[in-house]
C-alpha positions in Angstrom: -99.9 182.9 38.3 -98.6 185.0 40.7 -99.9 188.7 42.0 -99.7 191.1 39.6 -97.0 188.9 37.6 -94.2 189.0 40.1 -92.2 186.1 41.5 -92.6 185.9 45.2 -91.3 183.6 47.7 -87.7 182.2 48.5 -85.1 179.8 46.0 -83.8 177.2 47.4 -81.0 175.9 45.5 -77.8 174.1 45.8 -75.5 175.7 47.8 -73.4 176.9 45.0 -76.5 177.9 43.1 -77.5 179.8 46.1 -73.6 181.7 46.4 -74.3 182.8 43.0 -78.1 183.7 43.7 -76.4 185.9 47.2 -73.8 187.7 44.8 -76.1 188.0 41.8 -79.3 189.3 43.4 -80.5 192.1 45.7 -80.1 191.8 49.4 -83.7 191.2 50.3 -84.2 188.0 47.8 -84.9 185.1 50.1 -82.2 182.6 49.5 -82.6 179.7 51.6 -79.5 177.9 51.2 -75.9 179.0 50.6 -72.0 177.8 51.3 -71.9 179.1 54.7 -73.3 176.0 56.8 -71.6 177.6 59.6 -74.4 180.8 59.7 -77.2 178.4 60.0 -78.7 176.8 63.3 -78.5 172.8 62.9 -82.1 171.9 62.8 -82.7 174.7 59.7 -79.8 173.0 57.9 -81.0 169.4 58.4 -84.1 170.1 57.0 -82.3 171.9 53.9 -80.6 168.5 53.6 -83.7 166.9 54.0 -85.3 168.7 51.2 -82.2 168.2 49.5 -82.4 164.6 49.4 -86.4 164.8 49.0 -86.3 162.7 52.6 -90.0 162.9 54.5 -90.8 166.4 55.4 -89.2 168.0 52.2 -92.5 169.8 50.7 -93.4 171.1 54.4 -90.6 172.5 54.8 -90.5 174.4 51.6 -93.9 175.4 52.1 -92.7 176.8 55.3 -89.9 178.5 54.0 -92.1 179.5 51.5 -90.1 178.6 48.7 -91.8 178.5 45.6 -88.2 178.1 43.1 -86.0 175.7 43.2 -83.0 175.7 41.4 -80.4 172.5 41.7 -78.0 170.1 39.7 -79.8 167.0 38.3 -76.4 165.2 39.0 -76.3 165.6 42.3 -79.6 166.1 43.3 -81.2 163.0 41.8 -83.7 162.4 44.4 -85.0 165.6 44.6 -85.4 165.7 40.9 -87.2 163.0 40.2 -89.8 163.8 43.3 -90.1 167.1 41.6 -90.7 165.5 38.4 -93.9 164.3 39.6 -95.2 166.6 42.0 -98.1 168.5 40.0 -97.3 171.5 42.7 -94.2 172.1 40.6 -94.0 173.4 36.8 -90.7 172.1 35.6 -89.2 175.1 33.7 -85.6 174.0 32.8 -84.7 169.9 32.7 -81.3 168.9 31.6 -81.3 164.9 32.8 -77.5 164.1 34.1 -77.2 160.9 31.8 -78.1 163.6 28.6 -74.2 164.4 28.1 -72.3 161.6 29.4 -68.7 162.2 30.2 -69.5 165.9 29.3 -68.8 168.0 32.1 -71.2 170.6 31.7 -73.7 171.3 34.9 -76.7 169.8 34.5 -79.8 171.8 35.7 -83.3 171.6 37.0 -85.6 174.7 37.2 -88.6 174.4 39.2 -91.5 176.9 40.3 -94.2 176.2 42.5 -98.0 176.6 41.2 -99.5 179.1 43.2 -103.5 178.2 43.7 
């Protein structure tokens, strides 16, 4: 799937995902989007919002950003879930729905990675 077996590319996950991803990871893993909106130009972050909110544009600019993980809440990120859910580029690894556990407050999470061809 991918060469030799190795994950290549960027995550782009919530920004709390992506915090943890920063702390938990080496230096040179690609994380696209973290708690510091402050370090990022505007347009970069409007498209991260965009792609957050699966708005028009979302799977060009992960392409460009070549992300090919994903990693975000299903309660919070509703509309990027269910585009996800049907976009054959993706392989849906992890899929907790939000409604599964009502009034439990566990995090609910969606683990995407992107079919390489």
């Amino acid at each position: 799937m991918y060469p030799q077996g190795q994950f290549t590319g960027a995550i782009f996950a919530s920004e709390t995902q992506g915090e943890f991803f920063t702390w938990a990871l080496p230096a040179q893993a690609p994380i696209a989007l973290n708690t510091h909106a402050h370090l990022f130009p505007p347009t970069y972050w409007n498209a991260c919002l965009n792609a957050k909110f699966a708005e028009p544009g979302w799977q060009e600019f992960l392409q460009n950003q070549q992300v090919n993980l994903i990693v975000v809440e299903t309660n919070s990120h509703e509309d990027l879930v269910a585009a996800l859910l049907k976009d054959p580029a993706w392989r849906i690894i992890v899929y907790e729905p939000a409604d599964e556990l009502p009034g439990q407050p566990a995090i609910r999470k969606l683990v995407a990675l992107r079919l390489m061809r």
